[in-house]
N, C-alpha and C positions, 0 to 999 in steps of 0.2 A: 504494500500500500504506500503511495508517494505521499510526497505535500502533505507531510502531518503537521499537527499545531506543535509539536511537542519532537524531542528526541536526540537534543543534546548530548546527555548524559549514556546516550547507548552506542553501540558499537558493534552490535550484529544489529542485523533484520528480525524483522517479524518472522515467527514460522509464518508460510502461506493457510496453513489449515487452523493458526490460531486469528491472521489476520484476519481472514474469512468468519469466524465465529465472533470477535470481537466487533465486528462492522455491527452499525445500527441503521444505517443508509437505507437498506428497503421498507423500512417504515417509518423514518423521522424526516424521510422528504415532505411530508405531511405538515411540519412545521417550516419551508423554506421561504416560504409567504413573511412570516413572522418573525423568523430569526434580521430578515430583510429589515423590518420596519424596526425593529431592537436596533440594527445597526445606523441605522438613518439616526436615531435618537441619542444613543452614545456619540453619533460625530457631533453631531451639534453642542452637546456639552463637553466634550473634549476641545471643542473649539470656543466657548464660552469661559472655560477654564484655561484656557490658555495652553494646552495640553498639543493643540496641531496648529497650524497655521491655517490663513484664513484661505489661500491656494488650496491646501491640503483637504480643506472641509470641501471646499467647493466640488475639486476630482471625484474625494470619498464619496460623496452624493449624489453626483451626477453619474458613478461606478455603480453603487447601490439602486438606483432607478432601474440603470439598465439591465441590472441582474430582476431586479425587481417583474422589472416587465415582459423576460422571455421566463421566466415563473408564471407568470400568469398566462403568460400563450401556451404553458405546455414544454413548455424548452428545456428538454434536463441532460445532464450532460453526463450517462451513465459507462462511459468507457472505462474510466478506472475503478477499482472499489475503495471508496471514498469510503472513509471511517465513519465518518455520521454526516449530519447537513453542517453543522458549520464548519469545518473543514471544507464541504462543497461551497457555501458562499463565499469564504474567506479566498478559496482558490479561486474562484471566478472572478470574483474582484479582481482576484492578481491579474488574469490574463485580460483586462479591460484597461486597468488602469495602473499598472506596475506595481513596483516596490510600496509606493506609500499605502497600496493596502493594510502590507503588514501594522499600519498604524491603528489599525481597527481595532484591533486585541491589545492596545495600553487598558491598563487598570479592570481587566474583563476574563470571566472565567467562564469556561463553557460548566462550570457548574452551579452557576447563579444564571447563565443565559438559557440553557435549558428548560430550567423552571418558568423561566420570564416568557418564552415561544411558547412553552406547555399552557399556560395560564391564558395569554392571549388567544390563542386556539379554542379552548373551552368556552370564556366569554362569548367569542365568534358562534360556534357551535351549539353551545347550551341556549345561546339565544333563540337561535333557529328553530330549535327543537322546543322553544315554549313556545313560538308562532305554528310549529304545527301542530301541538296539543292544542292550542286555542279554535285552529278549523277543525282539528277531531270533535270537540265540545262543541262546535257551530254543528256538527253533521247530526252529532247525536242531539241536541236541541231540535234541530230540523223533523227529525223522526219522530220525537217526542209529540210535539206539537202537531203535526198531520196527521197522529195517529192518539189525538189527546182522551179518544171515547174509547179506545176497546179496553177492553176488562180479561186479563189472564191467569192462570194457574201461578203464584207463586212458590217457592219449591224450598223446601226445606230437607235437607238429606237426601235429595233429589224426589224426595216423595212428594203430594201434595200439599200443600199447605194451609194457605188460604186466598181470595184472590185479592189481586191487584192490579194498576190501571200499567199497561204497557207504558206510559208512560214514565211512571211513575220509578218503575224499573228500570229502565235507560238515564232515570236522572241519579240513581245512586253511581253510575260510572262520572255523570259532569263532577261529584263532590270527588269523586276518589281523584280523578285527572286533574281536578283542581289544587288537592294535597301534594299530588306529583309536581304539578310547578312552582308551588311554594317551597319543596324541598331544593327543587335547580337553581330556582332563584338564592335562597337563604346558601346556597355551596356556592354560588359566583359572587356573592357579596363578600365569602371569606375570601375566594378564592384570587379578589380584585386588588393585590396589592403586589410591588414591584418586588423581587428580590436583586436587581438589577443594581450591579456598585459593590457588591459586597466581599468581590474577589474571590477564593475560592474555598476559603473559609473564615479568616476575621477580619474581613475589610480591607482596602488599603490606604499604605503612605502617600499615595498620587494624590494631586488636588483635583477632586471629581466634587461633580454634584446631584447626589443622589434624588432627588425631589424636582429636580428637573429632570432628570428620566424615566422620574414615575409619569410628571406629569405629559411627557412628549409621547410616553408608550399608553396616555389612555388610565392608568391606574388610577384608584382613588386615593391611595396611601402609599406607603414604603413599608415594608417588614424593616421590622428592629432589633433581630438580632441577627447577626450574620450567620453565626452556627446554622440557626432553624432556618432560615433564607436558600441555602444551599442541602439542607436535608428535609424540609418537610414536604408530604405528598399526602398530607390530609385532604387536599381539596381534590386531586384524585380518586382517593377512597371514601369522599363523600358524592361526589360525582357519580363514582359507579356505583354506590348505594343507592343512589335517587335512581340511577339508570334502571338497577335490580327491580326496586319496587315499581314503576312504573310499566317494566316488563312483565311483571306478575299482572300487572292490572289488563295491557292489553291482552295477555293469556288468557288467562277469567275470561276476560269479553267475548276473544273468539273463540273459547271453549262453551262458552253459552248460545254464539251463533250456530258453532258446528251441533249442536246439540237441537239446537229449534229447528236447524236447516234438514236436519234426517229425515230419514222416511216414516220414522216412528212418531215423531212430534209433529214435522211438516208447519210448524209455526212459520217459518222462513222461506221465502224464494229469493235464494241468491243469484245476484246477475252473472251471468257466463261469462263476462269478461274478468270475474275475478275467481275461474273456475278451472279445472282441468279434465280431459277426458282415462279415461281407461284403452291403452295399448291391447287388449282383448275384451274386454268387456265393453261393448256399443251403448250399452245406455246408460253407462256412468257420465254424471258430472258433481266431481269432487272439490271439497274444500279448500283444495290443497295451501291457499295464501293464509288461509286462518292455521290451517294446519302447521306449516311452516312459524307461522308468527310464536304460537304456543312452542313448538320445539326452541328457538330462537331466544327463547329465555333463559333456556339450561347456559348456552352459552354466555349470556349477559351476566347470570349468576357466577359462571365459571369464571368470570375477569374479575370481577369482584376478591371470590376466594384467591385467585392465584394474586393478586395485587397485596392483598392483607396477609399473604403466607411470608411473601415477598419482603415485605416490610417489619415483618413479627420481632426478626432478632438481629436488625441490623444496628451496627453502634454506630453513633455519630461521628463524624458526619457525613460528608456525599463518600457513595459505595457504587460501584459500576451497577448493580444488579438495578438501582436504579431507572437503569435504562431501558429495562424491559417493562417500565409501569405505561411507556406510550403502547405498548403492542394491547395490551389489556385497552386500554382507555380507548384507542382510535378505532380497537374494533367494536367495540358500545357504544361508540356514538353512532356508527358507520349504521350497525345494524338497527336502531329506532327510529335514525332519521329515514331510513328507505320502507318503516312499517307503516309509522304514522300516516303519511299519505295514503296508503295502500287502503287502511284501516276508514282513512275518511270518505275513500269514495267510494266502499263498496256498501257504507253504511247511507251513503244518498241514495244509492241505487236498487238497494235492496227492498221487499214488497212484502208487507204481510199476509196470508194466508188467513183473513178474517175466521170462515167457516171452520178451519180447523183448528183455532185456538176456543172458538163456542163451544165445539165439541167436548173438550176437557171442561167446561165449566157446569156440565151436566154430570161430575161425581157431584154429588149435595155433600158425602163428608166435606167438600173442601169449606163447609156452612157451619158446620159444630162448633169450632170456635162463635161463631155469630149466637148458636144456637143458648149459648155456655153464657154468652156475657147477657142476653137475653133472660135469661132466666138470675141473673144475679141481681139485674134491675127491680128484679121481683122480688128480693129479699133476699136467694139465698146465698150461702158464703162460696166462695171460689169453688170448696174440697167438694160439694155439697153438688154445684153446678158440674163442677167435671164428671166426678162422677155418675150422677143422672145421665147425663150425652155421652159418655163414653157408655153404658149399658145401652141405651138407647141403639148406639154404633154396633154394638155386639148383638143384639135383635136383627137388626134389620141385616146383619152378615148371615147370620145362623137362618133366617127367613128368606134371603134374597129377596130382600123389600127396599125400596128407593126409602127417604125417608118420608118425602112427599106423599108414598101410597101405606105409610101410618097412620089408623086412624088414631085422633084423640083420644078416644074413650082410651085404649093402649098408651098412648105419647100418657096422660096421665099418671098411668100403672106408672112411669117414673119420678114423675114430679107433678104435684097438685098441680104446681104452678104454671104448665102449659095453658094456652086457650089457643085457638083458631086461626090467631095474627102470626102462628111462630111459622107457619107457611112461607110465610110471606117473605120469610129472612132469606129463602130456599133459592136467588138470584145474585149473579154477579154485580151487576149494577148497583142494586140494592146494598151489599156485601162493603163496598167501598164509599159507597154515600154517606157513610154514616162513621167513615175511620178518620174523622173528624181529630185526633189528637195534633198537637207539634209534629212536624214529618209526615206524618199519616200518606195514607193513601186516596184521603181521599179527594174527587176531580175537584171542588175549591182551592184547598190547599196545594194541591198539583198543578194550579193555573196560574193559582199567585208566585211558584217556585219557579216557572217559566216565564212570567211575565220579569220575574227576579234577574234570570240569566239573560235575558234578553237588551234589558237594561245598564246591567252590568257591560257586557260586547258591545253595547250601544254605544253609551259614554266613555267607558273605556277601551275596547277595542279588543281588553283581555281577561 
């Protein structure tokens, strides 16, 4: 490996098969964008501090653009194996603008500048990635709303439960996706400070100015110790934290679509464009992008563990293994930001199957809670209610009797307390109109939670 930052002090080469393993270059080109604009900002205060001359900023900057700029077309210059990306910038610089590159790396360690790309990266990214949970939350509002009257089996243990308004269902993922961005958010607010200046582990004797390079690279603040500046990757492992949990939610989600979308439930018709077919089987079309999503978790979770194994027992301060916390990170971002969209437009697209979500609403157990709180209105105590409907339940199993085709004089035999109106509980519609509590299910409360979100993306946007 040529053109290293380093290597004074040595006197063989690299082995080639350690070179090879030590390169980080196929995956922290990812930060070349970043490392670029780090060094556009260190000239400027190398040059305000008196550190280059004012020729010298001018070449350095006008060197940096132009690297800057075939980075953004695409232009990478993979002939040699370059040890990581700033060895790749710092050489390019060279071949643009001569010697005075090497002036780039006064008072700067690629162990504070590493952090400084990583962090700039994530802001970039994490942002994005709250812009596309915000259209996931527009889609799922969208379905909500269009589909504000039907009335479904809610599912407890995957068994029946009680019902609820489809709605109403689709809005506990806007709360949970809402959590997920307040988690990205609250890790880029740590995440938003410079380690940049700090050398390569206590600072140095150069006259630099550290708070003008927070402020040039965009940061809110500066970290204030040098040590932690150069070893902490908290905001990585709180990153893929958030990534993990978020990943769990769209799993859930499309573990619930693939599960309405079957043949057994049929609550779902998913559009074909977000579908695949069977290589032998003709009249398969498979879930396969929900599918994928849910699997796609395991790996989100897996960056996570290896990041935090990674990190478990290293002593302070920067340690090469380090380096493998972008392979985790880039590939968790890589993979939500290509779900999220996926996930929003197949949730515009997608149809409910009215009739065959009615169909499940004709178990009446899914009513015995109804029937239970019904009867406590009357006086008696919870134990007292359950009990009564739970035998009731066990009648009409032992009978194969709807509860509907129970007569009174019988519904009695359990509780005095029936009369004629508890019929009438025996309806979805019915079931939810009346789940009147905080949260509830029912379409009041359900209208006023959407008119909420709607308000919310109105004024805010987010």
């Amino acid at each position: 490996m040529t053109n290293k930052l380093w290597g004074g002090r040595f006197k063989k080469k690299t082995d080639k098969d350690t070179e090879e393993f030590l390169s980080s270059f196929s995956y922290d080109i990812a930060l070349a964008a970043y490392d670029c604009m780090a060094g556009l900002a260190h000239v400027k205060m190398l040059a305000k501090t008196g550190m280059i001359k004012a020729a010298e900023k001018k070449a350095l900057l006008k060197g940096l653009n132009l690297v800057l700029a075939d980075i953004k077309a695409g232009k990478f210059d993979f002939d040699e194996p370059w040890e990581d990306v700033h060895t790749y910038v710092q050489q390019i610089l060279k071949e643009k603008v001569g010697d005075v590159a090497d002036k780039l790396h006064i008072a700067r360690s690629r162990n504070g500048l590493v952090s400084a790309d990583t962090r700039l990266l994530c802001k970039t990214d994490v942002a994005k990635i709250i812009t596309q949970i915000n259209n996931l939350q527009k889609s799922i509002l969208a379905s909500a709303k269009d589909n504000k009257h039907i009335v479904m089996p809610g599912y407890t243990h995957m068994k029946h439960a009680q019902p609820v308004l489809y709605a109403h269902y689709m809005l506990a993922y806007m709360e949970m996706l809402e959590r997920d961005k307040g988690r990205l958010a609250n890790a880029i607010e740590r995440a938003d400070a410079s380690p940049l200046g700090v050398g390569a582990i206590c600072g140095s004797s150069l006259h630099i100015d550290r708070e003008m390079l927070s402020d040039e690279m965009g940061f809110s603040r500066v970290m204030q110790n040098s040590i932690d500046a150069v070893s902490d990757r908290d905001f990585v492992l709180e990153i893929l934290a958030a990534l993990s949990i978020l990943s769990m939610h769209l799993s859930r989600l499309s573990e619930d679509f693939i599960i309405f979308s079957s043949d057994e439930f049929n609550f779902l018709d998913l559009d074909e464009a977000f579908c695949t077919g069977s290589s032998m089987m003709p009249h398969k079309k498979n879930p396969d992008a929900l599918e994928l999503i849910r699997g796609e978790s395991a790996e989100v979770y897996g960056n996570l563990m290896s990041a935090l194994t990674m990190m478990k027992g290293l002593p302070l301060s920067y340690n090469r293994d380090m380096q493998l916390d972008k392979k985790f990170l880039f590939n968790s971002l890589g993979i939500v930001k290509k779900e999220l969209p996926i996930l929003e437009k197949l949730i515009r697209s997608m149809q409910i199957n009215k009739s065959a979500v009615a169909r499940q609403l004709a178990d009446e157990f899914l009513y015995a809670t109804d029937i239970s709180e019904y009867l406590m209105k009357k006086g008696l105590s919870h134990s007292q209610a359950h009990e009564a409907v739970g035998k009731l339940v066990f009648y009409c199993l032992q009978n194969k009797e709807r509860i509907s085709q129970v007569k009174i004089e019988t519904l009695k035999g359990f509780s005095n307390k029936f009369d004629p109106n508890v019929y009438q509980l025996l309806n979805g519609t019915t079931s939810v109109r009346f789940k009147y509590s905080a949260g509830g299910t029912s379409p009041v409360i359900v209208m006023k939670a959407i008119r909420s979100w709607e308000k919310k993306f109105k004024t805010t946007g987010k």
